[in-house]
C-alpha positions in Angstrom: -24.6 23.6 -33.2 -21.1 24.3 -31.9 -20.9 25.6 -28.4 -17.5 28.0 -28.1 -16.8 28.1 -24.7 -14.1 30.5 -23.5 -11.3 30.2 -20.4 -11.3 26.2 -20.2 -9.2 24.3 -18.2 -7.3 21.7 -20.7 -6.4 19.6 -17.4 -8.6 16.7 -18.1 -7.7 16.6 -21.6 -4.2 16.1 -22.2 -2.6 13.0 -19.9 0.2 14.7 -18.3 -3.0 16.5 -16.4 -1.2 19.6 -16.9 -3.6 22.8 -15.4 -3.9 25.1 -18.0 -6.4 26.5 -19.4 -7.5 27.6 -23.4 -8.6 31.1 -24.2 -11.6 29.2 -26.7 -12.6 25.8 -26.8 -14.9 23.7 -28.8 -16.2 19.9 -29.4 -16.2 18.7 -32.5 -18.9 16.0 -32.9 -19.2 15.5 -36.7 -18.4 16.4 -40.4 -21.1 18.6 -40.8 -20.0 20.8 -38.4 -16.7 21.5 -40.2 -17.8 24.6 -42.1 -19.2 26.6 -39.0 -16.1 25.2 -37.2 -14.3 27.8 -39.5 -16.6 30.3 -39.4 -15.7 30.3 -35.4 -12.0 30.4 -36.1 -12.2 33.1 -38.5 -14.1 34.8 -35.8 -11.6 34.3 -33.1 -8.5 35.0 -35.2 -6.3 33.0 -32.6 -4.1 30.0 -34.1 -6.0 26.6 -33.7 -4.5 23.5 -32.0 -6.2 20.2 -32.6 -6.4 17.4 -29.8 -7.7 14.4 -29.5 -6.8 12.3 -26.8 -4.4 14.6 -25.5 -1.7 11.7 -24.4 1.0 13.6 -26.7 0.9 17.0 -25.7 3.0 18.7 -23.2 1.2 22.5 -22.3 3.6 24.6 -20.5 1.4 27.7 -20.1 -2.5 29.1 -20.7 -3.1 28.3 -24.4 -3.9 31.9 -26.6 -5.8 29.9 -28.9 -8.6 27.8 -30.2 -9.1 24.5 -28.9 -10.9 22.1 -30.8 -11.4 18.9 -29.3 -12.1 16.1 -32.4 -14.9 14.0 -31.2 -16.0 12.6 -35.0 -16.9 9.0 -34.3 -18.3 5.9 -35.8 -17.0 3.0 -37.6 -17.5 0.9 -40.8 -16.1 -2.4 -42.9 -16.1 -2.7 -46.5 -14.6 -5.7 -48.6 -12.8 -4.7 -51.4 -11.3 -6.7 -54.7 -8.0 -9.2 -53.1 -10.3 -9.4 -50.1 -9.0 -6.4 -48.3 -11.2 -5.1 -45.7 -11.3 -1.5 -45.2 -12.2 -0.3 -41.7 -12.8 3.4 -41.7 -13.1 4.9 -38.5 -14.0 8.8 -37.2 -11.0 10.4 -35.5 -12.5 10.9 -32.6 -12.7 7.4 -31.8 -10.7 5.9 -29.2 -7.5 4.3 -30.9 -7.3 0.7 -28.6 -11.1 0.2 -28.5 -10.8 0.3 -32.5 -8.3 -2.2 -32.4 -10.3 -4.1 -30.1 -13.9 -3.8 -32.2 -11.6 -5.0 -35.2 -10.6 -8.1 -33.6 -14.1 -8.9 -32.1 -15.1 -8.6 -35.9 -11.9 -10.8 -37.4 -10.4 -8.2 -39.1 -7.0 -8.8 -38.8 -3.6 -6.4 -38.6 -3.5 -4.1 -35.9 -3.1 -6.4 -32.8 0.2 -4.9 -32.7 -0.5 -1.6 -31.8 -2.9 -2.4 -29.2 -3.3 -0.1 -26.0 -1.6 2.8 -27.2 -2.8 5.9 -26.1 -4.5 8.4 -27.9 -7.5 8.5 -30.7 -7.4 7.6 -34.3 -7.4 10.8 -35.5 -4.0 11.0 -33.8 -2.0 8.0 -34.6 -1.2 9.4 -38.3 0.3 12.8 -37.2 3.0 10.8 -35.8 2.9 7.2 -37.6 2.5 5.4 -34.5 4.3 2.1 -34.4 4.9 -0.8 -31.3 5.9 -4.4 -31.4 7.4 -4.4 -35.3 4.1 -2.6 -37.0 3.6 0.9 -38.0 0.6 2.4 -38.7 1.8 3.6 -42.5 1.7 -0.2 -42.6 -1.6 -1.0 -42.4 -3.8 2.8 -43.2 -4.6 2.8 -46.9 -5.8 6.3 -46.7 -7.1 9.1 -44.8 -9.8 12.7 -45.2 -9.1 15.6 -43.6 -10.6 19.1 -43.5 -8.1 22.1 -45.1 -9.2 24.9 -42.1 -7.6 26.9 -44.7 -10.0 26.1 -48.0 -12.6 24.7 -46.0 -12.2 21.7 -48.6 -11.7 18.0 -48.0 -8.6 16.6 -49.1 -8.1 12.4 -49.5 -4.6 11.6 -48.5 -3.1 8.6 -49.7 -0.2 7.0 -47.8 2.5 8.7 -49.7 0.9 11.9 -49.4 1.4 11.8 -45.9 5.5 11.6 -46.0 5.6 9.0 -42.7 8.8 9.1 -41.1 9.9 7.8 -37.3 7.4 9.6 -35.6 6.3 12.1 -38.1 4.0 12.7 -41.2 3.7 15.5 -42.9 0.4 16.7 -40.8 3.4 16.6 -37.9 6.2 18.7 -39.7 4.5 20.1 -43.0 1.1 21.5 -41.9 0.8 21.7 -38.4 -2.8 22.9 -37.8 -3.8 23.2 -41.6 -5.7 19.8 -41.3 -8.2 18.6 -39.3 -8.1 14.5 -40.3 -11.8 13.3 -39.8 -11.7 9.8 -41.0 -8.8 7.0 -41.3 -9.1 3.9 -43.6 -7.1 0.8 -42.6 -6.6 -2.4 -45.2 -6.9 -5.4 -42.9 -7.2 -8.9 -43.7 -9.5 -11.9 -42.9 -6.3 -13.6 -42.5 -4.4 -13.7 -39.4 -0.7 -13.3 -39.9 1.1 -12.7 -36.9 4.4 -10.2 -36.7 6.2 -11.7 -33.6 9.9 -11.0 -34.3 9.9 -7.8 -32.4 10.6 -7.2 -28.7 10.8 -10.3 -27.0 7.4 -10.9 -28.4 7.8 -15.0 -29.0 9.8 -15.9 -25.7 6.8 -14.2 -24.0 4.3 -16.6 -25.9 7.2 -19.4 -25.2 7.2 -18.7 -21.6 3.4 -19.0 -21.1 3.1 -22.0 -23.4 1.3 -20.6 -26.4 2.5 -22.0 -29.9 -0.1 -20.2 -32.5 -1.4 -17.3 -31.0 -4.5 -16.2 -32.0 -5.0 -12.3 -32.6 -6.5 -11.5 -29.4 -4.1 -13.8 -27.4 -1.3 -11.4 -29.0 -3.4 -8.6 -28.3 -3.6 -9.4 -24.8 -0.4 -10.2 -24.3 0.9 -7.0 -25.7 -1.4 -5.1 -23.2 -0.2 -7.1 -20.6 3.6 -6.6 -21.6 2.8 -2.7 -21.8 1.2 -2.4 -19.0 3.9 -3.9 -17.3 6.1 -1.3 -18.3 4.2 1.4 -19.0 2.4 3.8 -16.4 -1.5 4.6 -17.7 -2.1 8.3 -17.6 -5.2 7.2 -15.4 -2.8 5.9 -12.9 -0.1 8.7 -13.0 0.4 11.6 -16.0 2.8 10.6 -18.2 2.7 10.8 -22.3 4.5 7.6 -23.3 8.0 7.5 -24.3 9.0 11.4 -24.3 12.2 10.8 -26.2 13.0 8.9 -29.9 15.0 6.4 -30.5 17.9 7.9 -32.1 18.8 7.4 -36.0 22.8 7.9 -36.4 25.0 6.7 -39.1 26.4 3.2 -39.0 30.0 4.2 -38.5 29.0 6.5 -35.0 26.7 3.6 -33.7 29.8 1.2 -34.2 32.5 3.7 -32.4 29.8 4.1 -29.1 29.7 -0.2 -29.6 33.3 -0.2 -28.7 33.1 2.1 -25.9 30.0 0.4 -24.6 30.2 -2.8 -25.7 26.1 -3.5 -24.4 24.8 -0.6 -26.5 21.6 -1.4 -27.6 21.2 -0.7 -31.7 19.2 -2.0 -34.3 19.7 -2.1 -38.0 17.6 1.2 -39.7 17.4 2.4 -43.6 20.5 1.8 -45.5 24.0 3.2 -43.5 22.5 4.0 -40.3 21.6 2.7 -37.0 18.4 2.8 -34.3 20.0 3.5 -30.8 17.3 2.2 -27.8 17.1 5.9 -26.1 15.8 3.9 -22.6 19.3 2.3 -22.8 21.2 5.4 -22.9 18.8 7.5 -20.1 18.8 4.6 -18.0 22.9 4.1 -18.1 23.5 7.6 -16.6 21.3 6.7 -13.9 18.2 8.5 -14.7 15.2 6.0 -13.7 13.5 6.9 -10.9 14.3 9.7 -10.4 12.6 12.8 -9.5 12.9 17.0 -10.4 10.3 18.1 -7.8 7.4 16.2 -9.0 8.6 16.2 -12.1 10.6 12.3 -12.4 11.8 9.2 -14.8 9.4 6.7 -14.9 11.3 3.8 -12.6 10.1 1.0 -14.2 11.0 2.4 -18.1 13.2 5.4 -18.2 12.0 6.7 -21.7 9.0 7.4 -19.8 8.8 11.0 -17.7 5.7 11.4 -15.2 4.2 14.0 -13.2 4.0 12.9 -10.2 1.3 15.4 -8.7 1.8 19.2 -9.4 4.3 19.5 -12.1 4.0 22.1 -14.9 4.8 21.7 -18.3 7.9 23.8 -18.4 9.5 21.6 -15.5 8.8 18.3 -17.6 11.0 20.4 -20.3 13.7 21.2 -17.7 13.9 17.6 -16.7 13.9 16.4 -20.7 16.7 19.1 -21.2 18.7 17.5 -18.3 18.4 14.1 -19.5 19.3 15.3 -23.3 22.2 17.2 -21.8 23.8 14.1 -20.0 23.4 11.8 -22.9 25.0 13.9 -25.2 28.1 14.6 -22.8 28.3 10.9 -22.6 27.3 9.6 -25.7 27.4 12.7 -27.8 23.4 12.1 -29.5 21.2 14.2 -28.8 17.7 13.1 -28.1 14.7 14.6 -30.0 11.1 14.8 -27.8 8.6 13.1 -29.5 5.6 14.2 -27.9 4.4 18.6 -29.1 4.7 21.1 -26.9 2.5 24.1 -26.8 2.2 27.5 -26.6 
């Protein structure tokens, strides 16, 4: 039975900690609860916003709206011709204890992405990626519920358009689907992706030639936590801004005029710009907007540093865009969704 609960406060569910509060709410705790679950919207005739773990949300007011917190849990291996193994997981399960449980039972291929933030439900609305590995890279496919048909829908990778950042759940059909189950092709195998960010002069440094999976693992979590606040320790929501994508020709005039920019190689004609770099060149890190502030040991990263609101982590974002674009001229997207 689903219990609607009205005038909740979101604050310990989205990891800024933001005080706000939703006119319904509701825990979703399985599958078979998905056709009452639209019963209760129809009922409420508000516009429904999905959460998980919350740790990409920035709420700058009370929410008019249904809540619906995505608690579907369990997990599940099954070995498949080529000897994939297919891990299917609920999306209400937490996304770095997955990674974890997959390790502890060798299944290999998302080290990479360990301790990110969120739940597994999440990671496809916005392809999450870290360390050289996206998650389009290793999900094979995915269910979700249509709220609108009340039918479920198998998405294949393709069918989920995964960009930078974005899928088509993200762009397309924002509140439409309710994903209850993601299937990952993992290997016995271990084949380790260390080319990205610094990854093998950290192993180098602490005198480890062949990794093992949970060696990497560990090392990313280290790495990240070494540069990353947890929400538990102070509200933040990971990086807040995208690297940028411009065309090759842009990214090689800015190279000229700063001669340290960091860019990487993209799709065909264009370049990745390292946002951080550009913040943290116009002095931004560390610093503070009221309790609003620049994480100072990453300045992708904005925190609240006590009593904050949502709308004043959007003044300090707009700031931050407005300075590099005078300086650089690129403007910065936000990654993370803001609501209402």
């Amino acid at each position: 039975m689903l219990e609607l609960q009205e005038n909740v406060s979101l604050q310990a569910f989205n990891s800024f900690g933001f005080d706000v509060s939703a006119r319904y709410f509701v825990e979703l705790n399985s599958v078979e609860q998905l056709d009452m679950l639209r019963q209760l919207i129809d009922r409420c005739g508000l516009p429904v916003l999905i959460i998980g773990g919350g740790s990409n949300l920035v709420l700058t007011d009370d929410l008019n709206q249904l809540v619906v917190l995505n608690r579907i849990s369990g997990h599940a291996i099954s070995e498949v011709e080529g000897g994939v193994l297919c891990v299917t997981a609920g999306a209400g399960e937490d996304w770095h204890s997955l990674v974890r449980w997959t390790l502890e039972q060798s299944c290999y291929g998302l080290e990479n992405l360990s301790l990110i933030p969120g739940t597994v439900g999440a990671a496809p609305m916005q392809n999450i990626g870290a360390y050289g590995v996206e998650l389009k890279d290793r999900m094979l496919s995915l269910e979700a519920y249509d709220l609108n048909s009340g039918e479920t829908v198998l998405f294949s990778c393709e069918d989920c358009q995964f960009g930078y950042r974005d899928s088509v759940f993200k762009s397309r059909y924002p509140g439409r689907y309710l994903i209850t189950h993601v299937t990952f092709g993992l290997s016995r195998t271990f084949n380790p992706v260390l080319h990205y960010g610094g990854l093998t002069g950290e192993l180098s440094a602490r005198g480890i030639e062949s990794p093992s999976a949970l060696e990497l693992s560990d090392l990313i979590c280290e790495v990240r936590n070494s540069k990353l606040p947890q929400p538990q320790q102070i509200g933040n929501a990971g990086s807040f801004f995208k690297n940028p994508v411009i065309p090759v020709d842009q990214a090689e005039k800015l190279k000229q005029r700063f001669p340290k920019l960091v860019a990487f190689a993209d799709r065909s004609g264009y370049s990745k710009l390292a946002a951080g770099w550009l913040i943290d060149q116009l002095g931004w890190k560390g610093r503070r907007e009221g309790d609003a502030g620049v994480y100072d040991k990453q300045a992708l990263v904005l925190v609240n540093h006590g009593q904050a609101s949502g709308q004043e982590i959007l003044e300090l974002a707009g700031n931050i865009q407005a300075d590099v674009f005078k300086c650089f001229g690129v403007m910065l997207e936000i990654e993370p969704r803001c609501y209402p």
